[in-house]
ZADREN-172282 format. One record per residue: x, y, z of N, C-alpha, C in turn; residue number from 1. Coordinates in steps of 0.02 Angstrom, whole numbers. Layout:
// residues N
      n.X      n.Y      n.Z     ca.X     ca.Y     ca.Z      c.X      c.Y      c.Z   resi
        X        Y        Z        X        Y        Z        X        Y        Z    NUM
...
***
This chain:
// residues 363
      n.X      n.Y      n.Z     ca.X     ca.Y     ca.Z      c.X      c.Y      c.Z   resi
    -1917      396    -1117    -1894      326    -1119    -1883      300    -1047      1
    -1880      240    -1028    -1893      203     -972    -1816      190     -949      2
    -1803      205     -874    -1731      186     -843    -1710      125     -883      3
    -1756       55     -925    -1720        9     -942    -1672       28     -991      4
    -1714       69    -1039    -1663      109    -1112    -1610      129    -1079      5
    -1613      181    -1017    -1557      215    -1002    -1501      157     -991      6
    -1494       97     -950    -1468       42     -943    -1435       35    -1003      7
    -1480       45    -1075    -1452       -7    -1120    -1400       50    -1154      8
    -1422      124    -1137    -1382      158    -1149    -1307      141    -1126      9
    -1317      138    -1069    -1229      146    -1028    -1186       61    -1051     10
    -1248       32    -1055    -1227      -48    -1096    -1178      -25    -1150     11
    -1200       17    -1187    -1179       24    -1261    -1133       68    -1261     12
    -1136      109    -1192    -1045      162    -1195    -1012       99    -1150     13
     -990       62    -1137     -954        3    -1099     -901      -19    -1189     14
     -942        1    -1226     -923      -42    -1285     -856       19    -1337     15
     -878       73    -1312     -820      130    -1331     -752      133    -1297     16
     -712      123    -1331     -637      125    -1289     -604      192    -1292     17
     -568      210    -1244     -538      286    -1227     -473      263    -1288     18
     -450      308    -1366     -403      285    -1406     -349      287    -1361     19
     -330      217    -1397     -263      196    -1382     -263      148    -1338     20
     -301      128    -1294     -319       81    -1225     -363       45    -1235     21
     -368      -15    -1170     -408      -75    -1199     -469      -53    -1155     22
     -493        0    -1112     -518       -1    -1056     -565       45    -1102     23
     -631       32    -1078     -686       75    -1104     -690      149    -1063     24
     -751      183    -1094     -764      238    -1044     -812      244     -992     25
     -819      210     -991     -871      182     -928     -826      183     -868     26
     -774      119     -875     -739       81     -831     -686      155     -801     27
     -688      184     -842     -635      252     -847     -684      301     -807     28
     -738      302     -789     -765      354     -746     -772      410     -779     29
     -777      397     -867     -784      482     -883     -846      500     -921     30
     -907      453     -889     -963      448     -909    -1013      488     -846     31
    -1017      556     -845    -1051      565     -796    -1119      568     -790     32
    -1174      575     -852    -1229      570     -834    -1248      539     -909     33
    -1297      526     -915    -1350      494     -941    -1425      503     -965     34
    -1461      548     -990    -1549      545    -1006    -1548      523    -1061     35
    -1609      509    -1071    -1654      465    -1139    -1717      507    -1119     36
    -1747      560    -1158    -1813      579    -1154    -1835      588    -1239     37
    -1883      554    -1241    -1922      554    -1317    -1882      529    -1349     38
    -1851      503    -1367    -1801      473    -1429    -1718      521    -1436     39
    -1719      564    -1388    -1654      597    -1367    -1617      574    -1315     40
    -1571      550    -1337    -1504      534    -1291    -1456      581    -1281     41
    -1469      619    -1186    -1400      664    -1199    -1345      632    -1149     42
    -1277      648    -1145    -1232      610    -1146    -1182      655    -1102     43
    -1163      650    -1052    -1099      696    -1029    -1055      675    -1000     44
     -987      691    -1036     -941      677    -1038     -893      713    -1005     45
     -835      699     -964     -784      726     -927     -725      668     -921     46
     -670      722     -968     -604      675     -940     -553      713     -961     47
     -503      680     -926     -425      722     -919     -371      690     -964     48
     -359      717    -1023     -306      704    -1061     -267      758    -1103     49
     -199      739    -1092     -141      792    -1133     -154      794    -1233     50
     -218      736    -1237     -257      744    -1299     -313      756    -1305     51
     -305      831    -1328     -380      852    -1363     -414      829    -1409     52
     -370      799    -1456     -410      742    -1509     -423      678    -1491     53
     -419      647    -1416     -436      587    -1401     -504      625    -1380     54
     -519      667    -1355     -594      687    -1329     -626      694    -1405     55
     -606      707    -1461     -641      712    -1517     -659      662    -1539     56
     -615      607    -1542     -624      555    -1571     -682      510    -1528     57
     -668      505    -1437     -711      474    -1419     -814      506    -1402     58
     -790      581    -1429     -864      608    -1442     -899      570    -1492     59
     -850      559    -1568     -873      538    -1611     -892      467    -1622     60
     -850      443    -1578     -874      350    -1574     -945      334    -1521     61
     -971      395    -1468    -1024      389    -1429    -1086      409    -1485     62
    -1077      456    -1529    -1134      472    -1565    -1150      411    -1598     63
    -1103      399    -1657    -1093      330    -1692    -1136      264    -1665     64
    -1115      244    -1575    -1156      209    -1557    -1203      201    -1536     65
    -1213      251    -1513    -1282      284    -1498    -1351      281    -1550     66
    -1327      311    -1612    -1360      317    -1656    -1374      241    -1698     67
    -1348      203    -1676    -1368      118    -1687    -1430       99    -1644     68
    -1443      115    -1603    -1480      102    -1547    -1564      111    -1569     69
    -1611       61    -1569    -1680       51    -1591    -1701      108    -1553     70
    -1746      134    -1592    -1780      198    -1560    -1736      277    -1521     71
    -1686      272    -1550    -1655      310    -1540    -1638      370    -1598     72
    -1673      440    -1617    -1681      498    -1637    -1618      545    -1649     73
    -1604      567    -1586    -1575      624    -1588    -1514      610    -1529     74
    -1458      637    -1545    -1403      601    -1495    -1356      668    -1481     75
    -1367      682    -1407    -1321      782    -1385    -1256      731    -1337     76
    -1218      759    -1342    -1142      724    -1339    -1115      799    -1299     77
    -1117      808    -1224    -1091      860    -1204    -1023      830    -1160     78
     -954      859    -1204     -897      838    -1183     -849      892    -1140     79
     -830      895    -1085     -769      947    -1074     -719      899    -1041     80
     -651      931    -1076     -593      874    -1074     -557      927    -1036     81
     -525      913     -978     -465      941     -947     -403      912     -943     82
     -333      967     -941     -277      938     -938     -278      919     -890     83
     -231      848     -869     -218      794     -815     -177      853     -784     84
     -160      838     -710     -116      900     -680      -43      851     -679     85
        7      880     -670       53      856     -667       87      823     -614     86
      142      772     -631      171      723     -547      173      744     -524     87
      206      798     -516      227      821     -443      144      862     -398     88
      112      896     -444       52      931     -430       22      877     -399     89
        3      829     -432      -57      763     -414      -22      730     -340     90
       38      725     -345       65      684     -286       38      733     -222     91
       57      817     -236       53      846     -162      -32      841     -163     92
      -57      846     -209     -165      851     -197     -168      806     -146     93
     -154      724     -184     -166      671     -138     -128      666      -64     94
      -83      684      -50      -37      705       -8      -91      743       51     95
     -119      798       12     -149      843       63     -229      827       75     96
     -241      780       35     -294      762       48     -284      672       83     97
     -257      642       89     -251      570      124     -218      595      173     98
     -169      652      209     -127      660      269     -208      668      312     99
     -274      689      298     -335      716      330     -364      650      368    100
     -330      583      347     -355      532      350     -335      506      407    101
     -276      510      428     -221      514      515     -192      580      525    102
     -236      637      545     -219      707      563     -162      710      635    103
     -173      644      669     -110      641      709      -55      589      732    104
      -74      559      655       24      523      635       76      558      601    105
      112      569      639      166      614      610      226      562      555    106
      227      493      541      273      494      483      237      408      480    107
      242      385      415      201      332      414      266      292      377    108
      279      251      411      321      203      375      314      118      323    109
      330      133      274      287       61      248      342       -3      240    110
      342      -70      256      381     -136      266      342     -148      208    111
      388     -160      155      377     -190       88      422     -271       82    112
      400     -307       45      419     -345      -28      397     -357      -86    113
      483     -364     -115      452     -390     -193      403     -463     -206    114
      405     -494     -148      364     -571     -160      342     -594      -82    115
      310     -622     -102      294     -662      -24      351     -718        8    116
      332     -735       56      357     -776       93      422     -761      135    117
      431     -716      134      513     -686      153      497     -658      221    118
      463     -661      263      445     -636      320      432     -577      333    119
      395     -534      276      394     -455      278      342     -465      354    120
      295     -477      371      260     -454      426      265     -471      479    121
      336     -508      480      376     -545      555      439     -465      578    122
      471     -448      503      485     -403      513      469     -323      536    123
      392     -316      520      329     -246      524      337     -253      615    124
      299     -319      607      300     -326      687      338     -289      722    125
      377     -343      706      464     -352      761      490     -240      782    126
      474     -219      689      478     -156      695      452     -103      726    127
      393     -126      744      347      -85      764      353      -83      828    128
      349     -154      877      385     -132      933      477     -116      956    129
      506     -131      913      569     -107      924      557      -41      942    130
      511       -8      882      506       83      866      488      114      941    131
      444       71      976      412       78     1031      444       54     1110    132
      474       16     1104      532      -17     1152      584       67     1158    133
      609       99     1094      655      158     1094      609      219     1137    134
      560      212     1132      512      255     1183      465      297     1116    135
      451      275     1073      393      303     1022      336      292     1030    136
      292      335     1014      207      297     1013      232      279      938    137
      190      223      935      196      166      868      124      142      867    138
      112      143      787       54      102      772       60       64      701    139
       36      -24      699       53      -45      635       -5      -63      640    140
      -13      -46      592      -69      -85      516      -44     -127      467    141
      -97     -173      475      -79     -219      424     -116     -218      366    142
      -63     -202      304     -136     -190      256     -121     -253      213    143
      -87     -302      243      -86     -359      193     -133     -413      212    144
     -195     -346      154     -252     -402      169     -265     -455      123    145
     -220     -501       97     -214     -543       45     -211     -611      122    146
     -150     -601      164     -135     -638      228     -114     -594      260    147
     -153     -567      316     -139     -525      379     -125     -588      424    148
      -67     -556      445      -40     -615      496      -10     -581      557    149
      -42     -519      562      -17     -475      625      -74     -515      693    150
     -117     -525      689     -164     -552      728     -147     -603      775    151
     -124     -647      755      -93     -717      751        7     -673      785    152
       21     -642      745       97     -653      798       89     -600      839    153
       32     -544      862       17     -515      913      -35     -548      964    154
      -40     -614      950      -85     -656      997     -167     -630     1010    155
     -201     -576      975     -252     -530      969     -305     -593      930    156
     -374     -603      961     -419     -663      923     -473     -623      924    157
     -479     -551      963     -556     -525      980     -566     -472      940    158
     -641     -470      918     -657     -408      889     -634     -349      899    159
     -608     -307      835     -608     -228      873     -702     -205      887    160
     -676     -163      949     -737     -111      981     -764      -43      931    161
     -824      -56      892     -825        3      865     -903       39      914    162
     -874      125      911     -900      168      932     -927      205      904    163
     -983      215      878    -1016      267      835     -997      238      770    164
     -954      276      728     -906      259      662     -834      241      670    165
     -832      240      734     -745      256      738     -721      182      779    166
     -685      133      742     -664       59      772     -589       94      800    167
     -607       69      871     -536       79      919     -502       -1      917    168
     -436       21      893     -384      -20      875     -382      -52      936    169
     -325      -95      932     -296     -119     1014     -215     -127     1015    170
     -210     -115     1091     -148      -91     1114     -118     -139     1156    171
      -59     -178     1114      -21     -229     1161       57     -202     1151    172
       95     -229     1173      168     -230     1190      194     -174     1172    173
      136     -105     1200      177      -40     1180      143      -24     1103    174
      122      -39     1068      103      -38      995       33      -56      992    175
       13       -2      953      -96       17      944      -85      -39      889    176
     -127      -60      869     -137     -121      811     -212     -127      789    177
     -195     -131      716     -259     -130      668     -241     -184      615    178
     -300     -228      603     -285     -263      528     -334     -293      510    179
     -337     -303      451     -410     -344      411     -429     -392      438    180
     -379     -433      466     -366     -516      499     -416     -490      562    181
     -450     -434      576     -484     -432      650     -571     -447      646    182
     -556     -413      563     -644     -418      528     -667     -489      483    183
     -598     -500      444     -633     -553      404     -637     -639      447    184
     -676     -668      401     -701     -727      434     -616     -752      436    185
     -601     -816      499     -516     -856      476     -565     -890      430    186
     -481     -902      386     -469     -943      318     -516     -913      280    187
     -541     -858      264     -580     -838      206     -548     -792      181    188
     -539     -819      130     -490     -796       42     -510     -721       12    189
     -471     -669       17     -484     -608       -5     -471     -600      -88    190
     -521     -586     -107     -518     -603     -195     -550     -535     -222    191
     -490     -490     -228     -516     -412     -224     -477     -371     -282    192
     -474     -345     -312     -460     -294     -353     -427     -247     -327    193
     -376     -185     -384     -356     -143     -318     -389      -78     -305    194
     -422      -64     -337     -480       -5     -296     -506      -12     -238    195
     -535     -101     -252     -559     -117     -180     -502     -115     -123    196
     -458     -139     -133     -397     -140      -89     -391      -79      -57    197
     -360      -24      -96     -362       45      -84     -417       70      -28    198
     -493       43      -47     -527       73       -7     -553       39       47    199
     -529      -25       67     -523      -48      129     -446      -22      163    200
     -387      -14      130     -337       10      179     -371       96      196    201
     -375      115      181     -436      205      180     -465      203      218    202
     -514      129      245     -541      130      310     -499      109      344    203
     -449       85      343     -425       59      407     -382      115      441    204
     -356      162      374     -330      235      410     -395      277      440    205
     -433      298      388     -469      348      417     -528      348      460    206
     -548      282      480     -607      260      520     -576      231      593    207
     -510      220      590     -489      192      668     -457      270      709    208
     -457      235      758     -465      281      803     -381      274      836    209
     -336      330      767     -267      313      788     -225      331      858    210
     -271      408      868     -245      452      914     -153      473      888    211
     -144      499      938      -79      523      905      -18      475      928    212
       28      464      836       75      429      862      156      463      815    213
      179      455      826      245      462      801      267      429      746    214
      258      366      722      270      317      679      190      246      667    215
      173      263      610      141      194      595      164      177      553    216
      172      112      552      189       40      522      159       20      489    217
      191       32      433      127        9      359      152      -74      343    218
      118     -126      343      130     -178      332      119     -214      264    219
      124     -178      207      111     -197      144       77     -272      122    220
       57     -270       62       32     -323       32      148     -331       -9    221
      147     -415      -21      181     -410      -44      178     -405     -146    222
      234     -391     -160      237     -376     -231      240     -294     -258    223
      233     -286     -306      237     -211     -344      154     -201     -382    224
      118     -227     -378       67     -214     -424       23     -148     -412    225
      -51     -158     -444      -71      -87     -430     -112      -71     -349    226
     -115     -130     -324     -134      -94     -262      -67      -73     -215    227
      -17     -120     -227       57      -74     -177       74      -11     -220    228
       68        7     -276       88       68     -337       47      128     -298    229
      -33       94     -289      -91      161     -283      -74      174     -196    230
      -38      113     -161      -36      137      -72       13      194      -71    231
       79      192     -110      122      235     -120      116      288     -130    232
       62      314     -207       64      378     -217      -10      387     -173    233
      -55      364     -133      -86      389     -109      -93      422      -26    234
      -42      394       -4      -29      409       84       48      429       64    235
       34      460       85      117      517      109      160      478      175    236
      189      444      114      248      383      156      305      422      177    237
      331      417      234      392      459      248      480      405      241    238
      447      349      219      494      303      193      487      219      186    239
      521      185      153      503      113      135      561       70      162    240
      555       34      199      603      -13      216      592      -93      172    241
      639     -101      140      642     -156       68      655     -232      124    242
      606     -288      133      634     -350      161      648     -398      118    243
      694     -434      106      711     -490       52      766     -529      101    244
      758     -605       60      792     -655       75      859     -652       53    245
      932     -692       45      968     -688        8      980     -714      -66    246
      937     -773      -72      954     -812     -126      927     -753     -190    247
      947     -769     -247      951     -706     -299      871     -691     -336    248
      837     -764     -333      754     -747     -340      701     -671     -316    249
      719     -691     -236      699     -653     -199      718     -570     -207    250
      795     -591     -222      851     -527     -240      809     -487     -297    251
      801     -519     -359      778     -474     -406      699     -436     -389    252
      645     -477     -344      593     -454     -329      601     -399     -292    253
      669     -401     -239      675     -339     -187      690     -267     -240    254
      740     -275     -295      738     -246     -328      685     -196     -367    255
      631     -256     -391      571     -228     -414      546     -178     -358    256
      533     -185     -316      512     -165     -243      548     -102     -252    257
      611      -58     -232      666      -35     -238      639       20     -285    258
      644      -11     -342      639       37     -416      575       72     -399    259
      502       19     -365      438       70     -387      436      115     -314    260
      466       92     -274      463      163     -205      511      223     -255    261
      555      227     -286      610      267     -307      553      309     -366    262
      528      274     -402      495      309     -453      431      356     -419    263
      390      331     -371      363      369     -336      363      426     -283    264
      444      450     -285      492      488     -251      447      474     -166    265
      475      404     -140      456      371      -97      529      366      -67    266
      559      397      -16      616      371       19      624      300       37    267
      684      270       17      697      202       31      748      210      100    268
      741      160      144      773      187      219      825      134      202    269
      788       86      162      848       33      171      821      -61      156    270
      868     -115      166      844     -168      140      873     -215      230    271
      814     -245      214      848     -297      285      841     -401      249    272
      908     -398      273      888     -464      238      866     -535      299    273
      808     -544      288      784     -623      325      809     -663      316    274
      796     -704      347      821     -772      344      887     -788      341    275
      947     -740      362     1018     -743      326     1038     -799      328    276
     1034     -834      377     1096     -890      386     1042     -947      450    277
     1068     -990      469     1052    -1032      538     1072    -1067      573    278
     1075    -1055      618     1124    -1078      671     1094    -1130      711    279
     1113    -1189      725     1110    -1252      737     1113    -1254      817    280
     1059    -1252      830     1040    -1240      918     1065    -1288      959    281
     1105    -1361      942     1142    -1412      960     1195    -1408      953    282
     1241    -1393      886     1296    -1387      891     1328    -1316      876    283
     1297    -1259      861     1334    -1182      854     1341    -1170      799    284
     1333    -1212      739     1342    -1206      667     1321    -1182      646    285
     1329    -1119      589     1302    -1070      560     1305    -1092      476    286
     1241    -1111      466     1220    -1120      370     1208    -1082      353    287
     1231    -1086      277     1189    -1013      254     1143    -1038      210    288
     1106    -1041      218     1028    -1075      196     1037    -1052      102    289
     1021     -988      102      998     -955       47     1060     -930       16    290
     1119     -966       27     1181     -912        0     1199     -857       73    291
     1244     -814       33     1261     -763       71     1274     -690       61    292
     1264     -645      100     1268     -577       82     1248     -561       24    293
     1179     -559       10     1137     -562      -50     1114     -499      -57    294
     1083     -472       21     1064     -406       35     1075     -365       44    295
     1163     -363       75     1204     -320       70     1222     -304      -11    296
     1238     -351      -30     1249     -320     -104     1208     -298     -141    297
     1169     -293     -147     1105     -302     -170     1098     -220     -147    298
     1128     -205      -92     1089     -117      -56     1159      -87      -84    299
     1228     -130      -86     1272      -81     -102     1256      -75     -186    300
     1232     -125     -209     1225      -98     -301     1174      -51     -307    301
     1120      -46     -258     1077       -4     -256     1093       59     -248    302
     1137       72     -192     1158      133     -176     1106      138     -112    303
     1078       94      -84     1026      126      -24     1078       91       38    304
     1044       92      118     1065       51      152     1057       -2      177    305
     1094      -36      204     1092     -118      218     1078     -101      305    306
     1023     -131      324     1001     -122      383     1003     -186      433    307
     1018     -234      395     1042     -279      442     1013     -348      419    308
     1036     -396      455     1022     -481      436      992     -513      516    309
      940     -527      498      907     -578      524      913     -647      528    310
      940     -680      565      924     -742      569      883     -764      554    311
      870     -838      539      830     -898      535      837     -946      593    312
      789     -921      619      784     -947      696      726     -991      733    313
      709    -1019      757      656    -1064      759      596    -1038      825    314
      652     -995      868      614     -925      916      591     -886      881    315
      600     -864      812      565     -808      792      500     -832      772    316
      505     -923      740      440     -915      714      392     -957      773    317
      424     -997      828      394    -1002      894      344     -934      928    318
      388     -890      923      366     -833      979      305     -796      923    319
      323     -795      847      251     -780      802      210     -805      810    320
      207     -871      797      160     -917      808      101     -908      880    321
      161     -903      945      129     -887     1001       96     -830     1034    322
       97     -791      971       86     -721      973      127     -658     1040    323
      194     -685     1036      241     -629     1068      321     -644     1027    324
      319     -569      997      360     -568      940      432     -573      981    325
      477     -577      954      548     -606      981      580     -540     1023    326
      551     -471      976      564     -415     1027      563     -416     1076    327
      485     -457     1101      455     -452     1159      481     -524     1204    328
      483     -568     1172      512     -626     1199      581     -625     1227    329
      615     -591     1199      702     -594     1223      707     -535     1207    330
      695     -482     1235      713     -398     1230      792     -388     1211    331
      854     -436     1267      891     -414     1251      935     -462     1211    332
      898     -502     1192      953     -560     1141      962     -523     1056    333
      983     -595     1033     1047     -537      970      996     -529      912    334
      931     -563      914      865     -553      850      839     -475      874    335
      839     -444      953      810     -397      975      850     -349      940    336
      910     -354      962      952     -291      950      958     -280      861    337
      960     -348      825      956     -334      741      885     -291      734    338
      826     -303      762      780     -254      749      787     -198      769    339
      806     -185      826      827     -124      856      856      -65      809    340
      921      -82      775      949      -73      742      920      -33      668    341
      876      -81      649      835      -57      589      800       -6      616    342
      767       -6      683      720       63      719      760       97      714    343
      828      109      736      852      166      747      870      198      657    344
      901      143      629      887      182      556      822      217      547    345
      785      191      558      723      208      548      692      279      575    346
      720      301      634      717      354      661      771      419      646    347
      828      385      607      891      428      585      863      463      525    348
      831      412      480      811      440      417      773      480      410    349
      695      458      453      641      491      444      672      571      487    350
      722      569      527      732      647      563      769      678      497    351
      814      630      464      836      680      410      799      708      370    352
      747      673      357      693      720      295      679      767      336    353
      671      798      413      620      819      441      653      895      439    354
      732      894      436      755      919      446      776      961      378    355
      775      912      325      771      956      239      712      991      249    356
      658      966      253      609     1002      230      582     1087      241    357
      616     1091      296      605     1190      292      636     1210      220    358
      723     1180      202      727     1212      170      719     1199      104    359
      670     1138      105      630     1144       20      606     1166       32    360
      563     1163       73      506     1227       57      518     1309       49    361
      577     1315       49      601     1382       20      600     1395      -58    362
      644     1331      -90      688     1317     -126      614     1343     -196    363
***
C-alpha cells in the first residue's frame, strides 16, 4: 500500500482516545510505528500506564478502526505498556538529565507570578544585578517569551553573536543576559503552545554559551499553566521567589503561584510585594495605591517569607524604560537596598539547601 494509505492510517488512530481522556493516541505519542503492506496493517504501540486494561481496551479500539478502513485485510496490533515511574523517580531523571543543559550553573533561581502586570521582570532584573553587585557571577534569562522585556530595561537592541551552534549571550552591568526579545521580530505576537514553549526555553539554556555562574535568573512567563508547571518539574530550580502586588486580586494569583512551586517540591524563598505604596516626589506623601500589607500577610498565612516591598516609583519605571535598572541607577538609594535585601535572602536560602543536602543524601 502507498505512504498515502499509511497517512490515512495514522488519520484514523487520531480518532482513538487513551480511556478516560479527551486526548487521542496520536497526540499522546504512543503511536510508534506504522506499515500497510498488502492489505496488512501493523501497528505499534508503546505507553505508560498504572492500567493494564487501558492498554487492552485501547488495542481493541485500534483493531476495530482499523478494520473499517477500505481495503484493509488483516490488522497486527503490537502493544507493550509500561508502568509510569514514580514522582519522586521522574523528578530526579529529568533533574539529571536537564542539569546537562547548564553543566556550569550552580543554582538556578526562578522570579514567578500568579498574573501579569505586577512587575515580575522589573523585579528578575533588579535581582539579577543586585545578586551580582554582592560579588556573584549572575545570569538572567528571560523566558517570558509571551513579553520579554529584559531587552528594553537592559538597554540591549543588537543581535546575539552565534558561533558554530553556540549563541554567546551578552554581558552588561555585571550580569550575562539571554532572551527571546533578542531573536524575535519587535511587536511580533508569540502564539505558542507549551511544548513549544518548553523547547524554546531548552534552547535558550542549552545552546547559549553560559560559562560558569553561581546563580541564573529565571524570569518566568507569568501565571501557573502548563508551560510554568513543565519549567518547574523540568530544570532543577534551587528556589522560587513569588512577586505580587498588594491589592487581594493579585493576592489570590500569588497564591496560585505559591501552591504549584510547593506541589512540585520547588523551594519557595519567599514573596516580594511591588508596587507597595507611593510617595509623592513634591510633597513626601506616602499612598497606598493597592491597599496595604497584602504581601506580608499573604507570606505570613503562607508560612513562607516576606522579602520585602517595593515602591511605586516613577525612577524605577524611568530607569526600565532607559534601559539602566534602578540597581544600577542609584546603587545606594532605598529601591537598591530593598533589592539587595531579597539577594541576600536569596543567597541565605539557596546556602541552606546546600548545606542539607549531604545529609539527604544519606538519609
Amino acid at each position: 500500500m502507498s505512504n498515502d494509505f499509511e497517512s490515512t492510517v495514522w488519520d484514523a488512530l487520531k480518532g482513538v482516545k487513551f480511556p478516560g481522556m479527551s486526548r487521542d493516541i496520536v497526540s499522546f505519542g504512543f503511536v510508534h510505528q506504522v506499515q500497510a503492506v498488502a492489505g496488512t496493517v501493523a501497528v505499534d504501540l508503546q505507553m505508560a500506564t498504572h492500567n493494564p486494561a487501558a492498554g487492552e481496551k485501547v488495542r481493541e479500539e485500534v483493531e476495530r478502526t482499523l478494520r473499517a478502513l477500505p481495503g484493509v485485510e488483516a490488522v497486527k496490533v503490537n502493544i507493550q505498556v509500561v508502568k509510569p515511574p514514580g514522582r519522586e523517580e521522574a523528578a530526579q531523571k529529568a533533574i539529571s538529565q536537564d542539569a546537562n543543559l547548564i553543566p556550569e550553573v550552580r543554582h538556578v533561581v526562578a522570579v514567578a507570578s500568579g498574573k501579569g502586570g505586577v512587575g515580575k521582570s522589573t523585579v528578575a532584573a533588579n535581582l539579577a544585578v543586585a545578586l551580582a553587585q554582592l560579588g556573584h557571577r549572575v545570569g538572567l534569562l528571560d523566558a517570558d517569551i509571551y513579553g520579554p522585556s529584559v531587552p528594553m530595561m537592559f538597554g540591549i537592541t543588537e543581535k546575539p553573536r552565534v558561533v558554530g551552534n553556540r549563541i554567546h549571550p551578552f554581558v552588561k552591568y555585571g550580569v550575562t543576559v539571554m532572551s527571546l526579545g533578542f531573536i524575535l521580530e519587535t511587536d511580533t505576537p508569540v502564539i505558542w503552545r507549551g511544548p513549544m514553549v518548553m523547547r524554546a526555553i531548552e534552547q535558550m539554556l542549552g545552546d547559549v554559551e553560559w560559562g560558569a555562574l553561581d546563580y541564573l535568573v529565571l524570569d518566568l512567563p507569568p501565571g501557573t499553566g502548563d508551560a510554568q508547571l513543565t519549567v518547574t518539574q523540568r530544570i532543577p530550580l534551587a528556589g522560587a521567589v513569588i512577586v505580587t502586588t498588594p491589592q487581594k486580586v493579585a493576592l489570590i494569583d500569588a497564591r496560585k503561584g505559591l501552591a504549584m512551586f510547593r506541589k512540585v517540591n520547588v523551594p519557595v524563598i519567599g514573596i516580594v510585594e511591588n508596587m507597595s505604596t507611593f510617595v509623592c516626589p513634591h510633597c513626601g506623601e506616602t499612598t497606598d495605591i493597592f491597599k496595604k500589607d497584602g504581601g506580608r500577610r499573604t507570606a505570613d498565612l503562607l508560612e513562607t517569607a516576606f522579602l520585602g516591598s517595593i515602591p511605586l516609583d516613577p525612577k524605577i519605571v524611568l530607569g526600565g524604560d532607559a534601559g539602566v535598572p534602578i540597581t544600577v541607577a542609584e546603587p545606594t538609594g532605598p529601591h537598591a537596598e530593598a533589592f539587595r535585601h531579597v539577594a541576600e535572602a536569596v543567597v541565605e536560602e539557596v546556602a541552606r539547601q546546600d548545606e542539607m543536602k549531604p545529609r539527604l543524601s544519606i538519609v
